[in-house]
KEFI-491681 format. One record per residue (C-alpha): x, y, z. Coordinates in steps of 0.2 Angstrom, whole numbers, padded with zeros to 4 digits, always signed. Layout:
BEGIN
XYZ ...
This chain:
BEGIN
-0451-0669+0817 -0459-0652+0816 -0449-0637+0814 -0452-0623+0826 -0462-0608+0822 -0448-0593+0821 -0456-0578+0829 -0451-0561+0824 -0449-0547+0838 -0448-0531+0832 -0439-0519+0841 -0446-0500+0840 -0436-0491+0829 -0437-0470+0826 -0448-0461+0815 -0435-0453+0800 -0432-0436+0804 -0436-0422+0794 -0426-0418+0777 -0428-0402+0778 -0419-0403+0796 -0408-0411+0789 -0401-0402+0775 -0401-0387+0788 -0391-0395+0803 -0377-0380+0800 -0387-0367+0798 -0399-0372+0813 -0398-0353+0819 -0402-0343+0803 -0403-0327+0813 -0387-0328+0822 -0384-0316+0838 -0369-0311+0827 -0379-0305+0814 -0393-0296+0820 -0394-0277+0815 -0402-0264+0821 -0419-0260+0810 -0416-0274+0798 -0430-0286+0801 -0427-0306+0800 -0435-0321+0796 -0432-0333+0807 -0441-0351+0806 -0431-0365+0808 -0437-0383+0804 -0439-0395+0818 -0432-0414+0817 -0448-0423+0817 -0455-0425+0802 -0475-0425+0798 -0474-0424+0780 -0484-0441+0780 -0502-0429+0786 -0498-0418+0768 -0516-0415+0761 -0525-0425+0775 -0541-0418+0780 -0545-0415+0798 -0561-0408+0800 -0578-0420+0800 -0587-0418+0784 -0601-0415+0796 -0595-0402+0805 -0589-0390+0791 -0593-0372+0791 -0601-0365+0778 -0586-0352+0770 -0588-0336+0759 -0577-0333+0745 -0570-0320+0757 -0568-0318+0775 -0556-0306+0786 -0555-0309+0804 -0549-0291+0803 -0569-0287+0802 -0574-0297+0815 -0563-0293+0832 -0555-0308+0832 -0535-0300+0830 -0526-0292+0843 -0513-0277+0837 -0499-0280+0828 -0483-0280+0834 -0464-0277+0829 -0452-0290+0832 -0438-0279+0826 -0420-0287+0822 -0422-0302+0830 -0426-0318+0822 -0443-0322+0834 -0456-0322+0819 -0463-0339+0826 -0466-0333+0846 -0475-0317+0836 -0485-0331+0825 -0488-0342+0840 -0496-0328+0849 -0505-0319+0836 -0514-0337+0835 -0517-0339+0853 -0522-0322+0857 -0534-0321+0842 -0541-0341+0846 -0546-0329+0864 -0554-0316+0857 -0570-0309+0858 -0572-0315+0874 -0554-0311+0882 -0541-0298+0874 -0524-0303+0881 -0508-0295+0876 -0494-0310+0881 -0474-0308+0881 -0464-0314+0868 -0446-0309+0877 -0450-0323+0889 -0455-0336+0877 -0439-0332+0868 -0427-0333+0883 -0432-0345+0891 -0432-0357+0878 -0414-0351+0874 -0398-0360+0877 -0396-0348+0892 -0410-0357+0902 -0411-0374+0909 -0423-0380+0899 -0418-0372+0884 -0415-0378+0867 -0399-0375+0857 -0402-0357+0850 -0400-0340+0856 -0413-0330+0864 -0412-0318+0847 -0413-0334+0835 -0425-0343+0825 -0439-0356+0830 -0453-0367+0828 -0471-0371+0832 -0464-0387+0841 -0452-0374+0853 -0468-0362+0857 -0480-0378+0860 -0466-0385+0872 -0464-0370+0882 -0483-0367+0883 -0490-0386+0889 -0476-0385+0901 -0483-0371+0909 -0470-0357+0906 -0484-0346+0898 -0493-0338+0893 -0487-0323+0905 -0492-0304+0902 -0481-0294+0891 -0482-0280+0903 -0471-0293+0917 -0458-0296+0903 -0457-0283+0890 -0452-0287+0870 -0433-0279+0870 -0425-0289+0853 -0409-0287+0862 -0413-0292+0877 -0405-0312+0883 -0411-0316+0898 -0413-0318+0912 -0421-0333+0913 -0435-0324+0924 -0452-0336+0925 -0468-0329+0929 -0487-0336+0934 -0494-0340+0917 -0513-0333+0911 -0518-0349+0901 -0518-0367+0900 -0514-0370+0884 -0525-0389+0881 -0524-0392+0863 -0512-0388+0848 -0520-0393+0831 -0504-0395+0819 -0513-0392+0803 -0506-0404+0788 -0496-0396+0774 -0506-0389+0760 -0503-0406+0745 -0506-0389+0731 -0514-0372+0728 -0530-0378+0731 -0531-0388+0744 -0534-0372+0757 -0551-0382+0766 -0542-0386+0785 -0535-0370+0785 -0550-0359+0781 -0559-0369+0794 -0545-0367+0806 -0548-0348+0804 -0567-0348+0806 -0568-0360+0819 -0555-0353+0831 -0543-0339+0825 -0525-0335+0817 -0516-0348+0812 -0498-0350+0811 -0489-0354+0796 -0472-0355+0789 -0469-0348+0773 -0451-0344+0763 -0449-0325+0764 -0437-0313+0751 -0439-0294+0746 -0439-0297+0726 -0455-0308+0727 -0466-0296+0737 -0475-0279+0729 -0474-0264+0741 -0487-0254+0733 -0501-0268+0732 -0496-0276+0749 -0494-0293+0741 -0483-0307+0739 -0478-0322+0730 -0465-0334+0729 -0467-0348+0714 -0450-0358+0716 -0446-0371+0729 -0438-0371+0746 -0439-0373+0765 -0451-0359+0777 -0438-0347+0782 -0452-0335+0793 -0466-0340+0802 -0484-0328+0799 -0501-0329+0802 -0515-0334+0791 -0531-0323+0796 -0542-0324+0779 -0542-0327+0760 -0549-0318+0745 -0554-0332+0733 -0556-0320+0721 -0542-0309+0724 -0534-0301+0707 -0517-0312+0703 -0511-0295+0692 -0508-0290+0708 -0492-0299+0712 -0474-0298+0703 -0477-0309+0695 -0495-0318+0688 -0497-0332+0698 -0508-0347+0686 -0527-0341+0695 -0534-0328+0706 -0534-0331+0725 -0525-0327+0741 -0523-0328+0760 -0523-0312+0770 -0507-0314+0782 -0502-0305+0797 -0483-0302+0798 -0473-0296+0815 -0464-0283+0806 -0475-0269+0814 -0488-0255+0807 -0477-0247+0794 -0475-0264+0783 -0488-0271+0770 -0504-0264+0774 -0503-0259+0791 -0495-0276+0793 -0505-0285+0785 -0502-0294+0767 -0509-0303+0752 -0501-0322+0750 -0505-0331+0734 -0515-0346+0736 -0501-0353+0721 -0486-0347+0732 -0476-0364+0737 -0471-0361+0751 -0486-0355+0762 -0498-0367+0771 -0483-0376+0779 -0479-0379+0796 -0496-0373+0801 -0500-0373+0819 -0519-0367+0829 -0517-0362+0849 -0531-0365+0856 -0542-0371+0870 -0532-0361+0884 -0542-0362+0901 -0540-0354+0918 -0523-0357+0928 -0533-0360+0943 -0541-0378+0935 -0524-0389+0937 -0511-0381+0949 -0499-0397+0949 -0490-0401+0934 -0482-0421+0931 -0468-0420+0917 -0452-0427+0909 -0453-0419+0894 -0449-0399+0896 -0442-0400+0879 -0458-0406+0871 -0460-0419+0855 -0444-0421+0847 -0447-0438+0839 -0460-0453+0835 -0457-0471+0838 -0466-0487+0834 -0464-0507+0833 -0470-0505+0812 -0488-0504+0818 -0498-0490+0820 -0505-0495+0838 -0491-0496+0852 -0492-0491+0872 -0480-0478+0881 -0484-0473+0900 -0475-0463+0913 -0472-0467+0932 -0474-0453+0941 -0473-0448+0961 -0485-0437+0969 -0478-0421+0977 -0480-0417+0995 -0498-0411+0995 -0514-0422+0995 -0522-0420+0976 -0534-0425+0964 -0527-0431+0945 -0539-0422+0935 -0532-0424+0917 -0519-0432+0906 -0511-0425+0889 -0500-0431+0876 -0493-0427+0857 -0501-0438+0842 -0495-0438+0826 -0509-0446+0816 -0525-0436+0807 -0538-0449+0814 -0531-0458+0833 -0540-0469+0845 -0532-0471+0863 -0535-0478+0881 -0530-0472+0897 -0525-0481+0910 -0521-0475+0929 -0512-0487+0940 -0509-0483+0959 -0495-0489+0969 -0486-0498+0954 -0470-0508+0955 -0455-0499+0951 -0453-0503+0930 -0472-0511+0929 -0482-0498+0922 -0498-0508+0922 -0496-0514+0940 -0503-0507+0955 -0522-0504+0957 -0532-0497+0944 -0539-0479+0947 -0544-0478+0928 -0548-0484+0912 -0557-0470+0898 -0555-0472+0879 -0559-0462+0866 -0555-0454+0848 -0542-0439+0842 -0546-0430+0825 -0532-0418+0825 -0513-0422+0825 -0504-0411+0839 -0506-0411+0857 -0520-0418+0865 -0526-0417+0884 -0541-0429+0890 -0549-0422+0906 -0558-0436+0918 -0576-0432+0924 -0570-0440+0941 -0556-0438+0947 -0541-0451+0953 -0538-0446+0973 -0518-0446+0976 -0507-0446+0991 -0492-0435+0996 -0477-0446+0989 -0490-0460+0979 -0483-0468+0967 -0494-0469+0949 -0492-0473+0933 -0501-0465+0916 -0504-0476+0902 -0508-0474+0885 -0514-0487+0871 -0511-0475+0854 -0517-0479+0837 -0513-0468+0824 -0520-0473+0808 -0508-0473+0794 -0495-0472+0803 -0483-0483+0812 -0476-0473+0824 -0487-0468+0838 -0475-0465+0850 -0470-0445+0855 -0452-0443+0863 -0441-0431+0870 -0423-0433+0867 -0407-0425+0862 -0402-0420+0846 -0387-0411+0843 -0386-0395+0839 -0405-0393+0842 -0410-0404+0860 -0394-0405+0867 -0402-0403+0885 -0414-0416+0885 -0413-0427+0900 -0420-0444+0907 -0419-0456+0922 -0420-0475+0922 -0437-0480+0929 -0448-0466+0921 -0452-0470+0905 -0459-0485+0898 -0466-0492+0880 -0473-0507+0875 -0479-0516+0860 -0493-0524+0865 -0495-0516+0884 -0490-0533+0890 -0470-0533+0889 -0463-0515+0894 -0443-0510+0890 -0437-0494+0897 -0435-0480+0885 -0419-0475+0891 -0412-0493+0886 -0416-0489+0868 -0414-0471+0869 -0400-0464+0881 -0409-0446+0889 -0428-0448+0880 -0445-0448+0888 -0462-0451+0882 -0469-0433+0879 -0485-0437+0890 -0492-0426+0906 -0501-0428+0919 -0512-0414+0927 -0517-0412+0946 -0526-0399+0956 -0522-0402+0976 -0538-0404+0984 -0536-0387+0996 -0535-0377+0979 -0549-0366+0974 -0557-0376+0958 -0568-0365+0947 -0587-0371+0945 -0591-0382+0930 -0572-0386+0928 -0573-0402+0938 
């Protein structure tokens, strides 16, 4: 008699979240309201749960497409940086970082000046869609690409102007941008491996980075700084050159070899050189959390906006493969429209996908329905991702349709982006039976919400309805 076969089904399991998160659940709010004092600047990055340690060292530009770089550059002396700003007592370094890289990614073509004050409300616990954290407190790169691909921002500082007192209210405006992509740069692995972030620079602007600032490691008189122990990014900067051969006698203390990054702080004109820096190319903590804001198109392309996810990427799932499939049903508001693009978080250095649009599916089937659409192609940078459609996918007022995605993220097993509470930190986060879906093999689909009480897949869908003005060349 022949034994049967047992066949093992693997249930999706999470992504481990980030150590460093961890370790900091108590002091998720390092810049506390409470502690805020008038002319005493504050750090005031703050880890996110998800962790992306698995990209350290990875390369993400093609070896083909590498810039030749200098042993110095300075975007200083090329246009490409808008003024600094002053953040003052407020711990809102990362809304300062996240736009000092969007505004610079912009520039020469378009100088914008965007508001920081309503980044930082209104992804404060004082607004609906707010995370856990005041509107004077610390945050991430993961909080800023939330409120920007869900259309919050960016809006003109000159609507809502920076007051680091200021909590609210909860005031939204029509953004400038469509923010398309975020590249999240992988973790420098040591000193020298500075490659995706000089590239970053040259291609297309400032880049964000966390770094672990404290007053005894940084030299007034030479405008430099280095930290050579270890710990967790406490401020978030941007990176807008290097100096490979910058003198290492120029720090407190001699870092092993010459070399540095020119960094832009939020701390206005009277600090560092004009508020500007010199950052150790040795210094252990910089090149972290690194972050590029680019790729931000006219307001007037999309106009209609499909989303579960306000909240953004808060954790990864898979079924211990890297390949898996998540999809979103969605319905079609009251105006006649055109689906013009999709977009999605990936957590791999090197992805492949498929995308798959159903009409008129049945309720909990994802791939039911007719097919409107079926595109395919390949992701080079982890971050967020939007794959526009050369023809678009005609929709009814109240139509049912359904987003799909096939993800595989090399080397790693967890392909899946979700939204979801986390206490302390997500604690708003909300979901509906019926929405989101994910699938091993696209064939068999569970309900996220079955797994994951409140948690979405983080993937959008974009629209234009078809009496909009469309700008030309953007179809």
């Amino acid at each position: 008699m022949k034994k049967r076969r047992k066949i093992k089904l693997f249930k999706a399991r999470l992504a481990k979240r980030n150590p460093i998160f961890e370790q900091q659940r108590n002091k998720i709010s390092p810049t506390s309201s409470k502690k805020v004092l008038a002319g005493q600047y504050q750090p005031g990055f703050i880890p996110h749960p998800l962790n992306l340690s698995h990209l350290k060292g990875q390369k993400i530009f093609s070896e083909t497409k590498l810039l030749r770089l200098s042993s110095s550059y300075d975007l200083r002396k090329e246009g490409r940086l808008t003024p600094v700003k002053d953040q003052g007592p407020a711990g809102t370094c990362w809304a300062f970082a996240t736009y000092g890289s969007l505004e610079s990614c912009l520039l020469p073509d378009q100088e914008f000046d965007f508001s920081e004050n309503n980044m930082k409300n209104l992804l404060s616990e004082n607004c609906p869609a707010g995370y856990d954290r005041g509107p004077r407190d610390g945050g991430n790169q993961f909080m800023s690409m939330a409120y920007l691909t869900r259309w919050d921002g960016p809006v003109l500082e000159k609507e809502d102007p920076y007051d680091p007192f200021d909590d609210g209210p909860c005031t939204q405006f029509s953004p400038q941008k469509h923010i398309q992509n975020v590249i999240f740069i992988p973790d420098r692995k040591d000193a020298s491996d500075n490659q995706n972030i000089k590239q970053a620079i040259s291609k297309y602007g400032a880049v964000f980075s966390g770094m672990y600032y404290e007053d005894q490691y940084y030299n007034p008189d030479k405008s430099s700084y280095y930290f050579p122990s270890y710990s967790f990014s406490n401020h978030a900067v941007c990176l807008v050159g290097w100096d490979d051969n910058y003198n290492r006698k120029n720090f407190n203390s001699e870092p092993p070899k010459n070399g540095a990054f020119i960094a832009r702080n939020s701390w206005g004109t009277s600090w560092g050189d004009d508020g500007y820096f010199y950052i150790s190319y040795y210094d252990t903590a910089i090149g972290s959390d690194n972050a590029v804001y680019y790729n931000a198109e006219s307001p007037v392309k999309y106009n209609i906006i499909y989303q579960f996810d306000p909240l953004g990427w808060i954790a990864s799932v898979g079924y211990r493969s890297s390949t898996a499939w998540f999809a979103n049903i969605f319905t079609a508001s009251s105006k006649q429209q055109e689906l013009l693009a999709v977009g999605w978080c990936v957590g791999g250095a090197s992805a492949t996908y498929q995308v798959l649009v159903y009409t008129d599916p049945t309720a909990n089937k994802p791939r039911s329905g007719k097919i409107a659409k079926n595109v395919s192609g390949t992701i080079t940078n982890p971050g967020y991702f939007t794959r526009s459609f050369t023809k678009p996918v005609a929709l009814k007022a109240g139509q049912k349709f359904s987003v799909v995605v096939k993800l595989s993220t090399s080397g790693y097993n967890f392909p899946v982006p979700l939204e979801m509470p986390v206490d302390g930190y997500t604690s708003k986060a909300v979901a509906n039976k019926g929405q989101s879906f994910m699938s091993k093999s696209g064939t068999n689909w569970e309900d996220i919400t079955n797994s994951w009480e409140n948690s979405s897949a983080c993937l959008k869908a974009y629209a234009s309805s078809k009496n909009s003005d469309v700008l030309p060349g953007d179809k």
